[in-house]
ChimeraX commands (.cxc) that place a marker at each C-alpha (Angstrom):
marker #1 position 0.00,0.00,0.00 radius 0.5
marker #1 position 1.67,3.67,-1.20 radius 0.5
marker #1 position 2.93,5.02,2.34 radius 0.5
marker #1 position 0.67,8.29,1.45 radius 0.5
marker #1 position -2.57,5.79,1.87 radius 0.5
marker #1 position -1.43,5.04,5.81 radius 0.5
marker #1 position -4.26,4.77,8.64 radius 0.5
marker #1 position -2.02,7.28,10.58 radius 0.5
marker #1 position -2.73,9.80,7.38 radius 0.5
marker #1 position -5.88,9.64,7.19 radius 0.5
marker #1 position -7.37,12.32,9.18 radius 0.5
marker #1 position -4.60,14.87,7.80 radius 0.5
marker #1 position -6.43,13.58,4.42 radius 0.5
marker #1 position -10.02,14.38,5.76 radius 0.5
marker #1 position -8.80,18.00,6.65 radius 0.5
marker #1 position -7.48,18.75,3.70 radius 0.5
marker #1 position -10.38,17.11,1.30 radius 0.5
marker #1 position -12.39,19.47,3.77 radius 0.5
marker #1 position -10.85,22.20,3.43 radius 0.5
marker #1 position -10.80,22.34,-0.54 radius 0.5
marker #1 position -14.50,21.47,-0.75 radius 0.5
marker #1 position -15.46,23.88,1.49 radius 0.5
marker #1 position -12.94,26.35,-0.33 radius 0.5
marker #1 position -14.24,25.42,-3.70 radius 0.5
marker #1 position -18.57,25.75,-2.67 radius 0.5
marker #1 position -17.38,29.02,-1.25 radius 0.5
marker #1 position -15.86,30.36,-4.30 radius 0.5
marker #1 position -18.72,28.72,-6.59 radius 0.5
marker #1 position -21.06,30.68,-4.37 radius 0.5
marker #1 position -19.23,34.04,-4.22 radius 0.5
marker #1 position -19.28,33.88,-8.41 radius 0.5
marker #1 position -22.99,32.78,-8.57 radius 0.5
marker #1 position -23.53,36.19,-6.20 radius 0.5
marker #1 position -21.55,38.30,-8.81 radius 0.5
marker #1 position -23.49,37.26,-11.50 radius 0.5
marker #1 position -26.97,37.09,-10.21 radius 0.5
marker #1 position -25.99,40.95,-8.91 radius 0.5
marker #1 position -25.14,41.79,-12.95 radius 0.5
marker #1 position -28.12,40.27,-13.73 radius 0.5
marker #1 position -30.19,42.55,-11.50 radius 0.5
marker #1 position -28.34,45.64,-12.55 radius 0.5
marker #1 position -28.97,44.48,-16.54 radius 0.5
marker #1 position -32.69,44.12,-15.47 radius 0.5
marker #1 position -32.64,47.56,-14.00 radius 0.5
marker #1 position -33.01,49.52,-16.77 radius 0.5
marker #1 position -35.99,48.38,-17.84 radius 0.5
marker #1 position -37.75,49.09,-15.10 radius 0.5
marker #1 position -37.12,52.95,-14.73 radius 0.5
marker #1 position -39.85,55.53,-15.93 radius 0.5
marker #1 position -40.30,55.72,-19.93 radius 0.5
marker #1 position -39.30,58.96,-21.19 radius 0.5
marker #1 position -39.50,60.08,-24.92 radius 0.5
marker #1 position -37.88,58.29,-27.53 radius 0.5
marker #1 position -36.15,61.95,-28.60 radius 0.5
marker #1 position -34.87,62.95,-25.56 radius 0.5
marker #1 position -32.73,59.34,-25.97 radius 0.5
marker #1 position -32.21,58.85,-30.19 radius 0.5
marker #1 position -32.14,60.82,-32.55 radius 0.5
marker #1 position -33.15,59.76,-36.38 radius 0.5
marker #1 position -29.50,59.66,-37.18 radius 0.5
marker #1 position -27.91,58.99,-34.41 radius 0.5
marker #1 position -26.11,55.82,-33.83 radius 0.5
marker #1 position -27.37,53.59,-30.96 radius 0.5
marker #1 position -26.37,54.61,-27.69 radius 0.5
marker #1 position -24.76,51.46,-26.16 radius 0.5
marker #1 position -25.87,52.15,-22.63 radius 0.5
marker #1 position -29.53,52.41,-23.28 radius 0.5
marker #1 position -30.05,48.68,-24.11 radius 0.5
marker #1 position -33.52,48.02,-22.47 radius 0.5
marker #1 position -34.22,51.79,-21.90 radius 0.5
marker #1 position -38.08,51.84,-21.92 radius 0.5
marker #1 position -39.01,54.69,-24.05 radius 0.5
marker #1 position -42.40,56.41,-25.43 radius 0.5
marker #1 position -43.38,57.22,-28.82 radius 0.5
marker #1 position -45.99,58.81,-31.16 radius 0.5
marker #1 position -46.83,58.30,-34.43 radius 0.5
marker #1 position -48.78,57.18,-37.13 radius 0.5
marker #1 position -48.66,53.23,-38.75 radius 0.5
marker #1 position -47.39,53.09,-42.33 radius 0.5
marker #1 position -49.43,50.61,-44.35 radius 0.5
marker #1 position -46.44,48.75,-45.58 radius 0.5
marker #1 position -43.48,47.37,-43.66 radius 0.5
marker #1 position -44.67,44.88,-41.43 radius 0.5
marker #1 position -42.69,41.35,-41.35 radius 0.5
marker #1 position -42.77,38.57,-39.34 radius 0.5
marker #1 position -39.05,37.70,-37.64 radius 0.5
marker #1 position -38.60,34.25,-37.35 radius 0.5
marker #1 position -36.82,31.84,-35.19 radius 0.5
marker #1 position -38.20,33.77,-31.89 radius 0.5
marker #1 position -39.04,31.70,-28.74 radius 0.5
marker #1 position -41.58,31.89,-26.02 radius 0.5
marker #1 position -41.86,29.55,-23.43 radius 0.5
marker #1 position -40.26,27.23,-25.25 radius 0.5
marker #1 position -42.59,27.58,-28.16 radius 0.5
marker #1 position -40.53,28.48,-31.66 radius 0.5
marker #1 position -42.45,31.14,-32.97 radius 0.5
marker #1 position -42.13,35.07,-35.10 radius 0.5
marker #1 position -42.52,38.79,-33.98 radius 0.5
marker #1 position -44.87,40.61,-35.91 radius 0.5
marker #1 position -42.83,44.15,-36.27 radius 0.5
marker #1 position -44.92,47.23,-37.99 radius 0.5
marker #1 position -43.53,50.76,-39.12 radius 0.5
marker #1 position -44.48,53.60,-36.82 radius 0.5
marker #1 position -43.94,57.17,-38.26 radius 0.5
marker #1 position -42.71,59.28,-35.57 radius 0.5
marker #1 position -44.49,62.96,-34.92 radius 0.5
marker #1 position -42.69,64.19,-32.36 radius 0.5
marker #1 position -41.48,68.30,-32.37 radius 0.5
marker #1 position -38.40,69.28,-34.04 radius 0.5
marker #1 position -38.12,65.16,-35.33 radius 0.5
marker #1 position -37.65,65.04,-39.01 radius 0.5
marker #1 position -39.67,62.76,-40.74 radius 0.5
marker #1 position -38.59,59.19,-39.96 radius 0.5
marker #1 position -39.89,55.97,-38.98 radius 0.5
marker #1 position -39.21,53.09,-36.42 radius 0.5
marker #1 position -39.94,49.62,-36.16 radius 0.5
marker #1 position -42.28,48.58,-33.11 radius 0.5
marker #1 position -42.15,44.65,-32.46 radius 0.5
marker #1 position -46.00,44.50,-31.40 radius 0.5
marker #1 position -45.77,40.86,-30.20 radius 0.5
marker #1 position -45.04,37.58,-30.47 radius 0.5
marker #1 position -47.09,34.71,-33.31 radius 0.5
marker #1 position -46.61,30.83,-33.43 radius 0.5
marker #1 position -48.02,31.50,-36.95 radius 0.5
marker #1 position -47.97,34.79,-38.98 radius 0.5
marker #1 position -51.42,33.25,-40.76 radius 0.5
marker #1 position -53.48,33.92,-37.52 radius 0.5
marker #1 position -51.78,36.97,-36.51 radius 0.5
marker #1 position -53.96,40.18,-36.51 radius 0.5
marker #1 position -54.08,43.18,-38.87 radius 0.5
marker #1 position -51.57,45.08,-39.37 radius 0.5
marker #1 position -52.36,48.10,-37.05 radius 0.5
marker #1 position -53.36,51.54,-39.02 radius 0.5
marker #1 position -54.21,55.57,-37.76 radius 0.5
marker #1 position -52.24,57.25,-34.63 radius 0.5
marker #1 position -50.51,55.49,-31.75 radius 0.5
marker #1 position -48.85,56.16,-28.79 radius 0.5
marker #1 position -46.31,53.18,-28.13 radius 0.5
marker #1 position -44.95,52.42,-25.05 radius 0.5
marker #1 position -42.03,50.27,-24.92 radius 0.5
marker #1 position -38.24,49.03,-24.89 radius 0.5
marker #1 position -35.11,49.86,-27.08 radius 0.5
marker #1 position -33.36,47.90,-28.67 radius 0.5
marker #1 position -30.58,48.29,-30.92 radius 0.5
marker #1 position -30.89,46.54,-34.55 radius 0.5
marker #1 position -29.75,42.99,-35.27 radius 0.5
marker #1 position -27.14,42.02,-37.82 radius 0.5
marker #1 position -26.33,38.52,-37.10 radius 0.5
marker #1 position -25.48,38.11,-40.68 radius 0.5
marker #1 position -28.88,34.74,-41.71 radius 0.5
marker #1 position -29.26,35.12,-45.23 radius 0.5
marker #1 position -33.29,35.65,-46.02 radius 0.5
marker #1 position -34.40,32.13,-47.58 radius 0.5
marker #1 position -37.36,34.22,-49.73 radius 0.5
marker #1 position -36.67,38.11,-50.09 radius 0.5
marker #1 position -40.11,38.07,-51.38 radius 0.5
marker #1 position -42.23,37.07,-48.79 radius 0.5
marker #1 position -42.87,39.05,-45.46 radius 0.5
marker #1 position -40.70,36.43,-42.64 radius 0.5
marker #1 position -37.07,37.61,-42.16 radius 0.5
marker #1 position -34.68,35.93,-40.18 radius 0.5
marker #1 position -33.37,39.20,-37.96 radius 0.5
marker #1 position -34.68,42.94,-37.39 radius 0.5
marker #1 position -32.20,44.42,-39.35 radius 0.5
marker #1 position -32.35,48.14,-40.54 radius 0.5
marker #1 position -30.71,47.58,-44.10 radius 0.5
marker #1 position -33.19,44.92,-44.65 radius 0.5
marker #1 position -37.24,47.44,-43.45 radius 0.5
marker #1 position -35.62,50.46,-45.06 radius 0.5
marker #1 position -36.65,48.94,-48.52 radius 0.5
marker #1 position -39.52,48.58,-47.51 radius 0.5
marker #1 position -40.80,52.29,-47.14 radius 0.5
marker #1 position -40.05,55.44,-47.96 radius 0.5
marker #1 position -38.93,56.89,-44.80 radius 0.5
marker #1 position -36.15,57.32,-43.06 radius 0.5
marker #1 position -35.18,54.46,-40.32 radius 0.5
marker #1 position -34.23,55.32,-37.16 radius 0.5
marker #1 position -31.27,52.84,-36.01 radius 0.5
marker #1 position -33.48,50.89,-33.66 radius 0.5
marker #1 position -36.35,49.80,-32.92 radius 0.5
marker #1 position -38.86,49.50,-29.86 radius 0.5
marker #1 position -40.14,46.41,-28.46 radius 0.5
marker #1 position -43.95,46.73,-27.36 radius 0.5
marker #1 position -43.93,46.16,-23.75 radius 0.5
marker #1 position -47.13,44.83,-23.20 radius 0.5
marker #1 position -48.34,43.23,-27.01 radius 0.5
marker #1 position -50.64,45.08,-29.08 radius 0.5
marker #1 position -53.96,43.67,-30.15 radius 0.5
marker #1 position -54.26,39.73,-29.56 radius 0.5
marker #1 position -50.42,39.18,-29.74 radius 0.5
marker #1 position -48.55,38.69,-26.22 radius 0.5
marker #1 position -45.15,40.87,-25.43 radius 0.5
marker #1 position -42.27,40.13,-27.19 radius 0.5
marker #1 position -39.24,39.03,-25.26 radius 0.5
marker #1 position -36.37,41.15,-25.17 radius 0.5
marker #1 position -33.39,40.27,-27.69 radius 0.5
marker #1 position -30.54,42.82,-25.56 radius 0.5
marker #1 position -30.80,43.65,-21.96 radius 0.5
marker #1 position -28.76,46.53,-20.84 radius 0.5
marker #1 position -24.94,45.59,-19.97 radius 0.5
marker #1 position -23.78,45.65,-16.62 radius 0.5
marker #1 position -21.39,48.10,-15.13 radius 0.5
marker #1 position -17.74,46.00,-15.06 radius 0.5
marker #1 position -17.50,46.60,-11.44 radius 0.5
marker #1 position -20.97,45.93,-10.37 radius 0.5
marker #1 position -20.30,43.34,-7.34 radius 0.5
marker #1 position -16.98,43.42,-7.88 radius 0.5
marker #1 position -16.45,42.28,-4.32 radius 0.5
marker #1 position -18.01,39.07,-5.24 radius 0.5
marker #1 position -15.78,38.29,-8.01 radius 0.5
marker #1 position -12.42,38.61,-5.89 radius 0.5
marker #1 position -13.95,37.28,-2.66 radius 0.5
marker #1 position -14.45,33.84,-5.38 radius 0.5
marker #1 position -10.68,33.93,-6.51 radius 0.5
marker #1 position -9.68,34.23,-2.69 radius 0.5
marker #1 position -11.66,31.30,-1.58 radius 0.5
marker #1 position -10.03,29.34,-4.46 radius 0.5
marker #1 position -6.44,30.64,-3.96 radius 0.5
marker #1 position -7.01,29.40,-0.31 radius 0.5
marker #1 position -8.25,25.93,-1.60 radius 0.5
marker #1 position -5.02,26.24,-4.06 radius 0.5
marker #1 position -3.07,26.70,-0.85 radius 0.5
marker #1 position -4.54,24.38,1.22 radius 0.5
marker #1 position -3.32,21.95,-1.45 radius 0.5
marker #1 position -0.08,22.72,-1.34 radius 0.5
marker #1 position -0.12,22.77,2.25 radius 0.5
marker #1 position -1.37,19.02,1.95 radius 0.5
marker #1 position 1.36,17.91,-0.69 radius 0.5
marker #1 position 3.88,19.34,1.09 radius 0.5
marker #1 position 2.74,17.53,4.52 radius 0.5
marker #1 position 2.51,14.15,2.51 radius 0.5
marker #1 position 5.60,14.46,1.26 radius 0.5
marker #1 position 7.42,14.83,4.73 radius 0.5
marker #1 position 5.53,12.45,6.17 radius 0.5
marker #1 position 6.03,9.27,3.80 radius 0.5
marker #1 position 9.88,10.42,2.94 radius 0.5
marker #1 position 12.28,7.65,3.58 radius 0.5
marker #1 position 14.89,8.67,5.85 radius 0.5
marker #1 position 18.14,8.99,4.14 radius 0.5
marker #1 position 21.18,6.95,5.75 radius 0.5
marker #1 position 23.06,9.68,7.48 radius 0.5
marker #1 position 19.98,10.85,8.89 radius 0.5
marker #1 position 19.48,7.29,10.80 radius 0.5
marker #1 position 23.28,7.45,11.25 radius 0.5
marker #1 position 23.14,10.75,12.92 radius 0.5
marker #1 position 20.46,9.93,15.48 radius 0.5
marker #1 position 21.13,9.17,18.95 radius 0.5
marker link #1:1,2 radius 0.2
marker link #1:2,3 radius 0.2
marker link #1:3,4 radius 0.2
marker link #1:4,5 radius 0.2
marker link #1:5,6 radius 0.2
marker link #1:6,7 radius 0.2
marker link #1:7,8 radius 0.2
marker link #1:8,9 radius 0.2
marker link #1:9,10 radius 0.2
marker link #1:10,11 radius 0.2
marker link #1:11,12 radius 0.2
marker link #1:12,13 radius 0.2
marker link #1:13,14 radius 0.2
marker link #1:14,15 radius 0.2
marker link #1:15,16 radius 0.2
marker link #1:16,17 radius 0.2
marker link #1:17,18 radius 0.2
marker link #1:18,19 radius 0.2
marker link #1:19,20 radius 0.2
marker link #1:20,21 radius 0.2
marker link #1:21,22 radius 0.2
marker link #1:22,23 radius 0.2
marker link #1:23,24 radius 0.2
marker link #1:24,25 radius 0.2
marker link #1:25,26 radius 0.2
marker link #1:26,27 radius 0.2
marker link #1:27,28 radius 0.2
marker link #1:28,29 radius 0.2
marker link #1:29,30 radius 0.2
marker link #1:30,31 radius 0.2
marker link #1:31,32 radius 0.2
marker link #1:32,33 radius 0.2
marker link #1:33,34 radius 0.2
marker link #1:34,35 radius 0.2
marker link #1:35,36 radius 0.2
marker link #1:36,37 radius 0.2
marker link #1:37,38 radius 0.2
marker link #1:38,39 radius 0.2
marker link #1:39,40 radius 0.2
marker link #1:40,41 radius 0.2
marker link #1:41,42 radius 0.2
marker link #1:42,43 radius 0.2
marker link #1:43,44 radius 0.2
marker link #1:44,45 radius 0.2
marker link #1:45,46 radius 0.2
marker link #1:46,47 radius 0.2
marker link #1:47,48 radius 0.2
marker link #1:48,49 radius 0.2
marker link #1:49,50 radius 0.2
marker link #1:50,51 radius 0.2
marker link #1:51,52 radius 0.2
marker link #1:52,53 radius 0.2
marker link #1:53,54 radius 0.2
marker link #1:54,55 radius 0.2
marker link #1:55,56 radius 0.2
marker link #1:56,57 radius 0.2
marker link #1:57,58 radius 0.2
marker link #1:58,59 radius 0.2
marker link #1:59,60 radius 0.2
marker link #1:60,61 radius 0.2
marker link #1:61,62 radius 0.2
marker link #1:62,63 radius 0.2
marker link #1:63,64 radius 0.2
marker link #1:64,65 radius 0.2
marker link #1:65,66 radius 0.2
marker link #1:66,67 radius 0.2
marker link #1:67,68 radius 0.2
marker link #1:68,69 radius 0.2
marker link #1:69,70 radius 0.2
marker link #1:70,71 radius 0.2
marker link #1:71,72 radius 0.2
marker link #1:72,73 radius 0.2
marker link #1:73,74 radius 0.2
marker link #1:74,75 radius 0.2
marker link #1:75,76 radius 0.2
marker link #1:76,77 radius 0.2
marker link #1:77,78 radius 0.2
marker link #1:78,79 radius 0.2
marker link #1:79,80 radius 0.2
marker link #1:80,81 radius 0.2
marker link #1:81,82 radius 0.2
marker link #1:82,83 radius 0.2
marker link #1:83,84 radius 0.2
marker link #1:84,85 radius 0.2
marker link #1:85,86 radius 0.2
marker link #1:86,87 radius 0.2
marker link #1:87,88 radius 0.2
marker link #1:88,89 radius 0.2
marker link #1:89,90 radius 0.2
marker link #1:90,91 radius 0.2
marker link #1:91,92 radius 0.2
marker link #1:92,93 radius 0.2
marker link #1:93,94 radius 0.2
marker link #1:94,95 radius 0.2
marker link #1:95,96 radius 0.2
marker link #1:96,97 radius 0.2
marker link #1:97,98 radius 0.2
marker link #1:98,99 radius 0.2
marker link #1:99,100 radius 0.2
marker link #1:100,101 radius 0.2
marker link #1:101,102 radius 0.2
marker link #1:102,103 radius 0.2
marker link #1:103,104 radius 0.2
marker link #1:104,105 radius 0.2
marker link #1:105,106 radius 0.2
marker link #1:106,107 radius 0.2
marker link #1:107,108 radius 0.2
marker link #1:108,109 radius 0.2
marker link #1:109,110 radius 0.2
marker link #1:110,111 radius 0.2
marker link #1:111,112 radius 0.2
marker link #1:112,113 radius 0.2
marker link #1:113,114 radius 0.2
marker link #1:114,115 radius 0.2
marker link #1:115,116 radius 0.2
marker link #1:116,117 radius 0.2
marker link #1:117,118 radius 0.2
marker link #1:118,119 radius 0.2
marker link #1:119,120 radius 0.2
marker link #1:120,121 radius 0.2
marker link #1:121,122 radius 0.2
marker link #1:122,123 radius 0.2
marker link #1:123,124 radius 0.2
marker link #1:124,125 radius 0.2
marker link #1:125,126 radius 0.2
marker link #1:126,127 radius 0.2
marker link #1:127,128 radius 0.2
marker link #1:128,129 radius 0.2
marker link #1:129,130 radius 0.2
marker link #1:130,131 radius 0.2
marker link #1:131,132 radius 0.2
marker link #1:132,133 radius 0.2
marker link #1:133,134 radius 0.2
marker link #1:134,135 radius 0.2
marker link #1:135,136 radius 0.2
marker link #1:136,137 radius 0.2
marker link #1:137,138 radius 0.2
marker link #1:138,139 radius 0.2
marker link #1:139,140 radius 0.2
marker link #1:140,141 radius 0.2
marker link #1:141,142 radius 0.2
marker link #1:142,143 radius 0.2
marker link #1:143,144 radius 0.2
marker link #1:144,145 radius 0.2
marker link #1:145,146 radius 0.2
marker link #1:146,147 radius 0.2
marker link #1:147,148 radius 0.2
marker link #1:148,149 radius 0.2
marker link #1:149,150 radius 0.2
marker link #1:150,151 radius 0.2
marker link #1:151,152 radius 0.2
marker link #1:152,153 radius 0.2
marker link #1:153,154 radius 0.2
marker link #1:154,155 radius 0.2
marker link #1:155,156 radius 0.2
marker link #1:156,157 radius 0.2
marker link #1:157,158 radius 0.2
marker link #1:158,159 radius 0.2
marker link #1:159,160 radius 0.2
marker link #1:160,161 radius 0.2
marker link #1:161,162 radius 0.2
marker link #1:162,163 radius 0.2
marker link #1:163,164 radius 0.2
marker link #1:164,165 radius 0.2
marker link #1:165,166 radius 0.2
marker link #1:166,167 radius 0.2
marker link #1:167,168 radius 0.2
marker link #1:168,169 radius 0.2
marker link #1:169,170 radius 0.2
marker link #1:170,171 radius 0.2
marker link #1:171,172 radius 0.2
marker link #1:172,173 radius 0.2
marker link #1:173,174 radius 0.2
marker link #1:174,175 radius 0.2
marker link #1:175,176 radius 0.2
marker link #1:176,177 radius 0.2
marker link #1:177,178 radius 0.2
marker link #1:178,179 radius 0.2
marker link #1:179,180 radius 0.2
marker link #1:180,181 radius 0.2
marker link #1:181,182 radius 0.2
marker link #1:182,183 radius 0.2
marker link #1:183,184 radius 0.2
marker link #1:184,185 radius 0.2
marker link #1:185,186 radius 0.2
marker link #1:186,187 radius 0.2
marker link #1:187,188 radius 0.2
marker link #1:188,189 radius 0.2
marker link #1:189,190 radius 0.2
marker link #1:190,191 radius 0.2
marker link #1:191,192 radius 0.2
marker link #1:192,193 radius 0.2
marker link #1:193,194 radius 0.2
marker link #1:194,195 radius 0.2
marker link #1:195,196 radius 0.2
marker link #1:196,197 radius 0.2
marker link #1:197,198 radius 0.2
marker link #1:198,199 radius 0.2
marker link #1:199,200 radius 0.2
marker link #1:200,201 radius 0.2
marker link #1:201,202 radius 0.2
marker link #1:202,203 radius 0.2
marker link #1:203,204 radius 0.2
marker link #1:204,205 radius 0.2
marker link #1:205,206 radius 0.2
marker link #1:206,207 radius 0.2
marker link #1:207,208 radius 0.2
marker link #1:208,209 radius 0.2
marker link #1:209,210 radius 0.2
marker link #1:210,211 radius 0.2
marker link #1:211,212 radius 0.2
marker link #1:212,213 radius 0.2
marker link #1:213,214 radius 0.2
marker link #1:214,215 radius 0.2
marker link #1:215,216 radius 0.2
marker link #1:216,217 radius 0.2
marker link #1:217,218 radius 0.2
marker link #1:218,219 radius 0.2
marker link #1:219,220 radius 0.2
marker link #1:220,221 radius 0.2
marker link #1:221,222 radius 0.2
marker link #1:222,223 radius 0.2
marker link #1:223,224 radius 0.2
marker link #1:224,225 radius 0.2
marker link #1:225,226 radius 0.2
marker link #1:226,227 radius 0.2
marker link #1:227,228 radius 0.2
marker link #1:228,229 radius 0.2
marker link #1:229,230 radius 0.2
marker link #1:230,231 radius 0.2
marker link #1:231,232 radius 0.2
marker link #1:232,233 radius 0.2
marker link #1:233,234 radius 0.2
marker link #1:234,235 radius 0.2
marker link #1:235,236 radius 0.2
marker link #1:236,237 radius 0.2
marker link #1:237,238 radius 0.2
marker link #1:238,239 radius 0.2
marker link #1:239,240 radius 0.2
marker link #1:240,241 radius 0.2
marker link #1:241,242 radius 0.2
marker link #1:242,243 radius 0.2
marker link #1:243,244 radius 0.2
marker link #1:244,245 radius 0.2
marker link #1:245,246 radius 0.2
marker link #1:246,247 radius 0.2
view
């Protein structure tokens, strides 16, 4: 049997195996603490007040990275053309489309331009309502546009594979803003949407977590070591002057 598997090591063992597990849960916890705490800050955002969509973006402006999720109100009228159906968009569990119409935007000192509003979510664009027509007043979240690069299967039919700018501008005759708004509570029939982007986390949010994690593991590391290194003098064969020397 190896010397290091000796009855008279087996409680050092049981300390150290201890001592590492306990380590290790302690650092798994301290990490599951610093995420859950960026997930409440990316979750944050969209729960503020709405406030007008041009106090936030204007109709040229690029998207402002750190109003992902920023829930925003808007005015307008619906265009008549421009609505699509984006597929490959889940709800609980459920594969399914948004139904996204055009809103014009009236709103003082706006030039004319238009937005797309994601008014809900389908399992099947055949029994999904009418496209929406006259004035609205939307209520809902930003989002910035998608570009994941799916090729449309059939540019000639009204699914699309991602709510991409490039892809609605040819579909009107208005400007696009670089965004679009994600009803927040479904219009007509249709239920909400999900949100594709919640708002990124600041990179020190629970910081505190994240390094009390690496100094639980660095003390499992050193525990370790501590253990090795206790092994090692305990099963090492005494070398012949050694025995020589002693009384």
């Amino acid at each position: 049997m190896p010397a290091a598997l000796a009855p008279r090591l087996w409680a050092g063992h049981l300390v150290a195996l201890a001592a590492v597990v306990v380590a290790g849960m302690l650092g798994l916890w301290q990490f599951d603490a610093w995420q859950e705490r960026r997930d409440a800050q990316a979750q944050d955002l969209t729960q503020v007040e709405p406030v007008a969509l041009e106090s936030v973006l204007g109709p040229d402006d690029p998207f402002p990275g750190d109003r992902v999720g920023q829930p925003v109100t808007v005015g307008g009228t619906w265009l008549g053309a421009g609505t699509v159906f984006v597929s490959g968009r889940e709800r609980d569990g459920v594969d399914g489309y948004w139904m996204t119409s055009i809103l014009s935007v009236q709103a003082e000192g706006v030039p004319d331009a238009a937005i797309p509003v994601v008014l809900g979510w389908t399992a099947d664009p055949a029994a999904a309502p009418p496209t929406p027509t006259g004035s609205a007043q939307v209520t809902g979240y930003l989002q910035p546009p998608e570009g994941t690069g799916d090729v449309d299967a059939d540019p000639n039919d009204d699914v699309v594979p991602q709510l991409r700018t490039a892809d609605l501008i040819q579909l009107i005759d208005e400007d696009l803003y670089g965004a679009y708004v994600v009803d927040r509570a479904g219009i007509g029939s249709l239920p909400a949407a999900d949100l594709a982007a919640l708002p990124e986390p600041s990179r020190f949010t629970a910081l505190r977590n994240f390094f009390y994690g690496i100094e639980w593991w660095t003390f499992g590391a050193f525990a370790l070591f501590i253990w090795w290194r206790w092994v090692r003098d305990s099963t090492r064969v005494p070398q012949p002057d050694q025995v020589a020397s002693q009384p």
